[in-house]
C-alpha positions in Angstrom: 136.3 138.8 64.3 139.9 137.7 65.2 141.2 134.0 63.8 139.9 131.7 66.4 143.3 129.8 66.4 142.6 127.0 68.4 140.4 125.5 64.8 143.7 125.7 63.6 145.8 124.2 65.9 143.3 120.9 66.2 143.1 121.1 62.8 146.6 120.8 62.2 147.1 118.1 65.0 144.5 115.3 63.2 145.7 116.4 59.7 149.2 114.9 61.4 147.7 112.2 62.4 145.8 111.8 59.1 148.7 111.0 57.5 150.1 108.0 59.3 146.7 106.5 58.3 147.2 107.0 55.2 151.4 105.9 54.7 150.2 102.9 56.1 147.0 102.2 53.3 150.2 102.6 51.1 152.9 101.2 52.3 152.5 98.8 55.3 152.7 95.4 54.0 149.7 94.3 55.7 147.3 96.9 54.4 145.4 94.9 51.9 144.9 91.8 53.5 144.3 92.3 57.7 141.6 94.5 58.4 143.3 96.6 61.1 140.6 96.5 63.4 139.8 92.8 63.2 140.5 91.5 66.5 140.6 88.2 65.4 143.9 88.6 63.1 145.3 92.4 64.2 147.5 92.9 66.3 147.8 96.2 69.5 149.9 98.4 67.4 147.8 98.1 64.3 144.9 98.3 65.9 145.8 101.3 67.6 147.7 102.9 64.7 144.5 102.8 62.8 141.6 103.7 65.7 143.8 106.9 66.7 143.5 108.0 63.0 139.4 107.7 63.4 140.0 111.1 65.4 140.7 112.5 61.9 137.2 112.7 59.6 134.9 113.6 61.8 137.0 116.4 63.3 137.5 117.9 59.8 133.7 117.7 59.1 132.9 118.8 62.7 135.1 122.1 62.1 134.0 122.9 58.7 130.6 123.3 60.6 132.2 125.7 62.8 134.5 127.4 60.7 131.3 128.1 58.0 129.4 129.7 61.7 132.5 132.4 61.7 132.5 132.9 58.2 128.9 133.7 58.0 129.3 135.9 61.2 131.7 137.9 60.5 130.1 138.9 57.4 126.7 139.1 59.5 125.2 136.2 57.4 125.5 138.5 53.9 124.3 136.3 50.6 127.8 136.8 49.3 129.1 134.8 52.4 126.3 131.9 51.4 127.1 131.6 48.4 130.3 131.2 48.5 129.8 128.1 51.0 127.9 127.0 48.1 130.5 127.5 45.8 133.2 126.1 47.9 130.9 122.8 48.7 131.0 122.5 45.0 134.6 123.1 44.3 135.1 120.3 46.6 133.1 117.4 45.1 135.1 118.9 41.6 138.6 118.8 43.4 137.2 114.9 44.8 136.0 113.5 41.4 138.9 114.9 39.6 142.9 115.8 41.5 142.2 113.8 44.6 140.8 110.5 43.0 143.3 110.5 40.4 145.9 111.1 43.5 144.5 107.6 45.4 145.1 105.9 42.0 147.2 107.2 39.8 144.7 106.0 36.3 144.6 108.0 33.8 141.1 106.5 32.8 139.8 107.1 35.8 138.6 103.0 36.4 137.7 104.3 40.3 136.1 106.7 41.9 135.7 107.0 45.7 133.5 109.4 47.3 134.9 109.9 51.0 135.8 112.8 53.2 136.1 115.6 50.9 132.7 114.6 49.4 131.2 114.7 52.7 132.3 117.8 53.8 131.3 119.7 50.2 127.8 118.1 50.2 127.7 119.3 53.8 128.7 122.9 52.8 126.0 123.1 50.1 123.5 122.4 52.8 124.2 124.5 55.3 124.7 127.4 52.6 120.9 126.6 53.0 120.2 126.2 56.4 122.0 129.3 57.3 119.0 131.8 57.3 117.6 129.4 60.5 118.4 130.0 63.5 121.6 128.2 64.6 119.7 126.1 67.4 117.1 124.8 64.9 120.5 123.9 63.4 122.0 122.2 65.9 118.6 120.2 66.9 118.6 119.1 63.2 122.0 117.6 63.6 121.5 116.1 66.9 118.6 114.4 65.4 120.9 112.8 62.7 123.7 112.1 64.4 121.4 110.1 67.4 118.9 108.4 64.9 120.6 107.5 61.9 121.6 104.4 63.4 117.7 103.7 62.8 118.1 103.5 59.1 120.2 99.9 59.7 116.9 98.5 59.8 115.4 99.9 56.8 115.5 96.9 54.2 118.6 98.7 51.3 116.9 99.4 48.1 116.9 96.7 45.4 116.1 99.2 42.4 119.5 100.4 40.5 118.9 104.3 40.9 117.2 104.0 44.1 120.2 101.9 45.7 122.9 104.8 44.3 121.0 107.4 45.8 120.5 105.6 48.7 124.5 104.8 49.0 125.3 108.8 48.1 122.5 110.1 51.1 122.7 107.3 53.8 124.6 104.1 52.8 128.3 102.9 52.7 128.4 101.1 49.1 130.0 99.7 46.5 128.6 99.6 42.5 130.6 98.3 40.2 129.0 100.2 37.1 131.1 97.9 34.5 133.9 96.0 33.7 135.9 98.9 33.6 134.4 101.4 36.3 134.1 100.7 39.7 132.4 103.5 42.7 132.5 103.5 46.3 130.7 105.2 48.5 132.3 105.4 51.8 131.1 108.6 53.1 127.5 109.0 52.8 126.8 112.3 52.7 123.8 112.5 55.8 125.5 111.0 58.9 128.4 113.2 58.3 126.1 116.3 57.6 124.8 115.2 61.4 128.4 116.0 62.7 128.4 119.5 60.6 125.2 121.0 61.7 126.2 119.9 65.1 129.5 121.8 64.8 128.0 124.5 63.2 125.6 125.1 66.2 129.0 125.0 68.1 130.7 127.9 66.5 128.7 130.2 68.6 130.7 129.1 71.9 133.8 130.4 69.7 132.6 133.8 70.2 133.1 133.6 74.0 135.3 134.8 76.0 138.2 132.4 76.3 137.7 131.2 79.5 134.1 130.7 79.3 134.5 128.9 76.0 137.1 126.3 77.7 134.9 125.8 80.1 132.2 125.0 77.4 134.7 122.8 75.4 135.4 120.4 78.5 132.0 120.1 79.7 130.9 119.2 76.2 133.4 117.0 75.6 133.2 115.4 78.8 130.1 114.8 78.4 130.1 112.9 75.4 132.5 111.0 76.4 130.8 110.6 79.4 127.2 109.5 77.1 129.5 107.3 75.0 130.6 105.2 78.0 126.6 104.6 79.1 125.7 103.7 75.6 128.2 101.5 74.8 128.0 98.9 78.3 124.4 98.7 77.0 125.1 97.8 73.9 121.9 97.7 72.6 121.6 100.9 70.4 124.0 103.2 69.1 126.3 100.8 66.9 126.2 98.1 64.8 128.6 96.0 66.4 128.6 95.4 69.7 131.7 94.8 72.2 132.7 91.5 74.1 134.7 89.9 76.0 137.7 88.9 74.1 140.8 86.9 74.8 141.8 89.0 77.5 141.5 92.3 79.1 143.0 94.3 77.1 141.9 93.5 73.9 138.5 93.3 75.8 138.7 97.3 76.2 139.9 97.6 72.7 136.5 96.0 71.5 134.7 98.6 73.7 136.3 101.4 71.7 136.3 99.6 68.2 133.7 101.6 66.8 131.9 102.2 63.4 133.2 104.1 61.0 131.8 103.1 58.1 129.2 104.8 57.8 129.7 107.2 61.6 127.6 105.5 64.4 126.4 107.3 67.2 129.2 105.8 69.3 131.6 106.4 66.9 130.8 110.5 66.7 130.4 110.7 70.7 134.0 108.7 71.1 135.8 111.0 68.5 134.0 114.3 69.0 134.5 113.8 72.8 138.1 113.6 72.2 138.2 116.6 69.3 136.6 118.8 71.9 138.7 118.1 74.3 141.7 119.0 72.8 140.2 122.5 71.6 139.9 123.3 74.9 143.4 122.3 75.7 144.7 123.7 72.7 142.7 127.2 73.1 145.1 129.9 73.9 148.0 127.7 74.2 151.3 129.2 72.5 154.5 127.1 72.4 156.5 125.6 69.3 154.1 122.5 69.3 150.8 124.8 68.5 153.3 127.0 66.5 154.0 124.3 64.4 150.5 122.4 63.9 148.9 125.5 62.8 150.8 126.0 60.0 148.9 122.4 59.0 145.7 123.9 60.2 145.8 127.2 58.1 146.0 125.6 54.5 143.8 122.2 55.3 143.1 121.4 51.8 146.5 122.1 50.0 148.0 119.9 52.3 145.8 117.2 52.3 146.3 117.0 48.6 150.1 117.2 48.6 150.1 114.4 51.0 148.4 112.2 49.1 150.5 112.6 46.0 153.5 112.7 48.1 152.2 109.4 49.5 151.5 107.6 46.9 154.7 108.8 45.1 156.5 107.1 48.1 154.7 103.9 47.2 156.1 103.7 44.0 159.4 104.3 45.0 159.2 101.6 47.4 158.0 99.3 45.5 161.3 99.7 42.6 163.8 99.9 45.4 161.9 96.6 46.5 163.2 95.0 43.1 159.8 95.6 41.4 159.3 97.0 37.8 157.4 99.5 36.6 155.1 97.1 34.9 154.4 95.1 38.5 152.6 98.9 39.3 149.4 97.8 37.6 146.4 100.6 37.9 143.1 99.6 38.1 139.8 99.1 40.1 140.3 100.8 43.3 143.7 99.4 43.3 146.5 101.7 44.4 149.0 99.4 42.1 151.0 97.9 44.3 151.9 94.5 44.1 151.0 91.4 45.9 154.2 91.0 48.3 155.3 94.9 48.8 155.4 96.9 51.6 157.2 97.6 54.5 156.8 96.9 58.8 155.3 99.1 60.8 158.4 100.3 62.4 159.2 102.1 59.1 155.9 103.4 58.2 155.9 105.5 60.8 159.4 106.8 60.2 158.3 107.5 56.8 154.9 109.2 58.2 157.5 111.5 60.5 159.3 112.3 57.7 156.5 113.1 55.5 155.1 115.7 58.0 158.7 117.1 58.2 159.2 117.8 54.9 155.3 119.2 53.7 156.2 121.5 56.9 157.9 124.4 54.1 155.3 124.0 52.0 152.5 124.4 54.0 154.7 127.8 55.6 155.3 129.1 52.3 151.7 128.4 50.8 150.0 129.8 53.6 151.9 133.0 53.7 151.3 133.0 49.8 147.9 132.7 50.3 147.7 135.7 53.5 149.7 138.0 51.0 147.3 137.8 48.2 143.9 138.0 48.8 143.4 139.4 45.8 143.3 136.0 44.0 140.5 134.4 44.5 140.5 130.6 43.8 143.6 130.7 46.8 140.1 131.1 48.8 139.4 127.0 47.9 142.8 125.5 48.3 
């Protein structure tokens, strides 16, 4: 089975965009204080500088549903295949406890730990290693079922016993634990309403095997259609997300609280908006060939090794910006789910996204190089992870 390149080329596009989300955590001067998405204290362009990057998570966990469908088909659902969607679901939560969360904080003594996307998308892997010997519908059905009823569990009381609460927080709950003085966890990425999103692509990878123009068709109906579901649900407003819309100081702001969805953890609303829009742009991205599609699949190809690299690249920038801002290095103070920079630094928003732009610019070689690297040695295995 050929390389269904439009994965890549969607994948590459959001891990762009992933970025600008994250340069701004970092750097924008507002990041720690203003919730983004407040629309009592944001403002339009940080609003929409953070909703457009929403597109990003459940688009990665959406295609690792689909691109574990082609694995498994291509090697006609062998045990090797499952197991090493096993393996590479645990690699993952290894590469999140360890390289990444030491690349959101730079502490040595590991005082944080965050369990977000990468988590997700590992547990997710490990399960459907496991589901794979169903039949993909049954597949799909289960992850319809959690991606429209999971909202449900908002009125299931949280549990009050220690263990039960963490396990509760790691399955189904955003949360944070602070396990003692010195060690803090957040959940923000339960791992079931994500695993909703990764059955559901899953199921999808079979209209990857279509003929092209049957599978565009597919791709706009579908997403279409959720957008089209999304639209219904949300003038309800009475099931689907935690926080309602309303009418706010004028019109447009109004329309931005019909689309300020939940993220935290993935409401119904929230996956129909987002996967509408992801599905949408595989079918306009599928057979497309010009320098833009060029260009974002050499993103797409090595998903992980970039993310990485942009994250220590980021947070490098940080510190940077922070000295040239007249700070020392003892104002870059590590500690509990802090990413050490000081009260008072940062930057507009103007320059974050010239430093996003240039980011992207400059990972560009390395993501060429390291994929090539990768194609030209598939004799060394652990390239298969990264």
């Amino acid at each position: 089975m050929n390389r269904v390149t439009t994965i890549d080329v969607t994948r590459g596009l959001v891990m762009v965009i992933m970025a600008l989300d994250h340069v701004r955590d970092l750097l924008h001067i507002t990041a720690v204080t203003q919730n983004p998405t407040d629309l009592a204290t944001t403002t339009a362009p940080i609003f929409l500088t953070r909703w457009i990057t929403h597109l990003c998570a459940p688009t990665f966990v959406f295609l690792s549903g689909t691109s574990a469908y082609l694995s498994l088909k291509k090697s006609q659902n062998s045990p090797t295949a499952r197991r090493f969607l096993l393996t590479r679901g645990l690699v993952l939560i290894l590469l999140e406890l360890t390289i990444i969360n030491f690349a959101f904080w730079f502490d040595i003594q590991f005082r944080s730990m965050l369990l977000q996307v990468i988590y997700a998308i590992g547990g997710g892997l490990i399960i459907v290693s496991l589901l794979a010997r169903l039949p993909v519908k049954w597949v799909g059905i289960l992850g319809l079922i959690i991606v429209f009823g999971h909202n449900l569990l908002q009125l299931v009381p949280a549990f009050t016993n220690p263990t039960a609460r963490l396990v509760g927080s790691l399955l189904f709950r955003v949360e944070f634990f602070q396990i003692s003085p010195a060690f803090a966890l957040l959940v923000a990425y339960p791992l079931i309403p994500w695993l909703g999103l990764m059955l559901v692509g899953f199921a999808c990878g079979s209209l990857m095997e279509q003929p092209i123009t049957i599978r565009k068709r597919s791709l706009f109906r579908l997403g279409l259609g959720a957008l089209g579901l999304f639209i219904v649900l949300r003038f309800i407003n009475s099931y689907g997300d935690p926080a309602p819309w309303s009418v706010q100081k004028d019109a447009f702001f109004t329309v931005l609280s019909f689309i300020n969805v939940t993220k935290y953890p993935p409401s119904l609303l929230y996956d129909l908006l987002m996967i509408g829009i992801a599905l949408l742009i595989l079918a306009l991205a599928d057979g497309a060939d010009s320098p833009v599609t060029r260009w974002l699949m050499v993103y797409g190809k090595v998903p992980m090794f970039y993310y990485i690299i942009h994250w220590y690249s980021i947070h490098l920038l940080m510190i940077a910006m922070v000295l040239l801002e007249g700070y020392g290095w003892k104002d870059i103070q590590a500690g509990t789910l802090n990413f050490g920079r000081p009260a008072g630094a940062g930057i507009s928003l103007g320059p974050v996204y010239l430093v996003w732009l240039g980011l992207v610019l400059a990972l560009y070689p390395l993501c060429r190089w390291y994929g090539r690297y990768k194609t030209a040695h598939p004799e060394i295995k652990i390239l298969r992870y990264v």
